[in-house]
C-alpha positions as CSV (number, residue, x, y, z in Angstrom):
1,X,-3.7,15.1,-3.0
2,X,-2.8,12.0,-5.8
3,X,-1.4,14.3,-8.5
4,X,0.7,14.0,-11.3
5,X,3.4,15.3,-9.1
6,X,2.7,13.2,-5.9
7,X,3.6,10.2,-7.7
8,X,6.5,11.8,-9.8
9,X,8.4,12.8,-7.0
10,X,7.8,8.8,-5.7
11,X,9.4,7.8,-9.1
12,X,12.2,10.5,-8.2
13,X,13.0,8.8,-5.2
14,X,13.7,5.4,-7.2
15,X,15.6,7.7,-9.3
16,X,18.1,8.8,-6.7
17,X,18.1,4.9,-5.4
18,X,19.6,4.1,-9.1
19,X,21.9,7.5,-8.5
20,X,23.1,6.1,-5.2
21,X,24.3,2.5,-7.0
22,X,26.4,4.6,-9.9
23,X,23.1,3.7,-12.3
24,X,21.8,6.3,-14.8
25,X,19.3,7.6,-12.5
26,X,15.8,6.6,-13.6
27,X,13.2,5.6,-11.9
28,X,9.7,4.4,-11.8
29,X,6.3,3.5,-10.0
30,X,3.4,2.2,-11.2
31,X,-0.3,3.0,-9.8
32,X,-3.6,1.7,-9.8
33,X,-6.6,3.3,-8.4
34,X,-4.3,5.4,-6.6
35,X,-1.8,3.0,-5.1
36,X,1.4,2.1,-5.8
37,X,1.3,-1.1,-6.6
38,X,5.2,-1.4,-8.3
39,X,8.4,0.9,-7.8
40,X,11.9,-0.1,-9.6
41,X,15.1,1.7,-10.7
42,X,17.6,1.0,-13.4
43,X,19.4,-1.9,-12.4
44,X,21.7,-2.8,-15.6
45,X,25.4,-2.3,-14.0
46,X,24.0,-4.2,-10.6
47,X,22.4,-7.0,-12.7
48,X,25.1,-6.9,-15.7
49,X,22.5,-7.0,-17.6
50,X,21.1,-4.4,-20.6
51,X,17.6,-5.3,-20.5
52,X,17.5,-4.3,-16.6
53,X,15.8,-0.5,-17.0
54,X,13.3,0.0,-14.5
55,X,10.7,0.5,-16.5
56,X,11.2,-3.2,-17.3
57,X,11.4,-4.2,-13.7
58,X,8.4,-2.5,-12.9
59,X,6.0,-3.7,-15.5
60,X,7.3,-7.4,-14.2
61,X,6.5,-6.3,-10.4
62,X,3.2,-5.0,-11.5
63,X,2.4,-7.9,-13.7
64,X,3.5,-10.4,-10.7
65,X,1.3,-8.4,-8.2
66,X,-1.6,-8.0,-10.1
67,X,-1.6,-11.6,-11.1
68,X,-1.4,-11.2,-15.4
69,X,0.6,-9.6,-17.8
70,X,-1.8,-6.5,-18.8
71,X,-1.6,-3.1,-17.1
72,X,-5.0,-1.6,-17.9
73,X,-6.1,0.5,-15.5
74,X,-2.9,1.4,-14.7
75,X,-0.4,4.4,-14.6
76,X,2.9,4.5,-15.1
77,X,5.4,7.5,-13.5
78,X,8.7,7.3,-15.2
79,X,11.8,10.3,-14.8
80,X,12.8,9.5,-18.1
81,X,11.1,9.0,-21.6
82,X,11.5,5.5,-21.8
83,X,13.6,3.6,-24.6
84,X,12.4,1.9,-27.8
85,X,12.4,-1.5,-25.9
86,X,10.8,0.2,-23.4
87,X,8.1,1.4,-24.9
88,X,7.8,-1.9,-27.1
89,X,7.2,-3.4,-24.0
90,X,4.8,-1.6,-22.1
91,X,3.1,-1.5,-25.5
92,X,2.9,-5.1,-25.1
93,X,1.4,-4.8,-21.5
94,X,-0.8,-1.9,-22.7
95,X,-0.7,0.0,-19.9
96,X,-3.5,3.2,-20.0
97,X,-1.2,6.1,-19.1
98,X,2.3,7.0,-19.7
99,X,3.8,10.1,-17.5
100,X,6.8,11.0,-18.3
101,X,9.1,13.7,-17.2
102,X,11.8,14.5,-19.0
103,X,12.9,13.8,-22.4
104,X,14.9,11.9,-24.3
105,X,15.6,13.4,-27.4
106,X,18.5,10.9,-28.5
107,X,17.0,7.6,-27.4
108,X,13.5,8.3,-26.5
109,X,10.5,6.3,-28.3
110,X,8.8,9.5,-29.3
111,X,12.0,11.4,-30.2
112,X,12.0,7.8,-33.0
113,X,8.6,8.6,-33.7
114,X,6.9,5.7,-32.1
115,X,3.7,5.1,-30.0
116,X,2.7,3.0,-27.5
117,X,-0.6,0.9,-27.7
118,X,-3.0,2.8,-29.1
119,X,-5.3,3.4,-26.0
120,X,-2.6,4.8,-23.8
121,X,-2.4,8.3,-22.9
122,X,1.0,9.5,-22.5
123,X,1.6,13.1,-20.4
124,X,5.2,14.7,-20.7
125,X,6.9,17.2,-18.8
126,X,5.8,16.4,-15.2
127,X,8.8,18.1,-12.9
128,X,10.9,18.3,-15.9
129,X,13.3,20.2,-14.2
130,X,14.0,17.8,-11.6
131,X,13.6,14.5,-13.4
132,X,16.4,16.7,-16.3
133,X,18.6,17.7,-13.9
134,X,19.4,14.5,-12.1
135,X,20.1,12.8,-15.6
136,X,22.5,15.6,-16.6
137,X,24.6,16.0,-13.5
138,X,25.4,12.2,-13.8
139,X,26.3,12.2,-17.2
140,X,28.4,15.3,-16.0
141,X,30.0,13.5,-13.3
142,X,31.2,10.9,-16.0
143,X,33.3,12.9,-18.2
């Protein structure tokens, strides 16, 4: 029922909402005891602004609707390995689990050999395929 999956393909859909607005395609959710509690996609050409990934605006919708800045107890579901600044911040929120599905090997936080707060778990490779593929054929598009 609440797998892995389930809530990857949610973070898909926000994927496809960034690929509809000519954004890199990522998207995101966050959960808490099962529920979504926060969904965002990139936003950085809409908002003209760099800082606008969706990981960021998620962390700030989760933070706003669970009334403080930590994310304990919380999940995050993310199509893309998330960004040194990224990771930086949801260090900084120290959120309990990371899933990620596919990789970043050029700009990715583990590809630079950093963690996230020590206590969170991160899980890579959830519908890698899908969550790759989506990436590639709009960089593909773009040459």
């Amino acid at each position: 029922m609440f797998t892995d999956e389930y809530f990857m393909k949610m973070a898909l859909n926000e994927a496809v909402q960034a690929l509809e607005k000519d954004e890199v395609p990522v998207g995101c959710v966050v959960v808490s005891n099962n529920r979504v509690i926060a969904r965002a996609h990139n936003l950085t050409e809409t908002l003209n602004d760099v800082t606008a990934h969706a990981e960021m605006q998620v962390i700030t919708a989760a933070a706003n609707f669970l009334g403080g800045k930590y994310l304990r107890d919380c999940t995050l579901y993310v199509t893309l390995e998330p960004c040194v600044m990224c990771s930086g911040a949801l260090s900084w929120a120290q959120i309990s689990k990371v899933v990620i599905g596919a990789r970043d090997e050029q700009r990715g936080f583990i590809s630079k050999h950093l963690s996230l707060h020590p206590k969170t778990e991160i899980i890579t490779g959830v519908m890698e395929n899908e969550c790759s593929s989506i990436v590639k054929e709009f960089f593909k598009s773009k040459r």
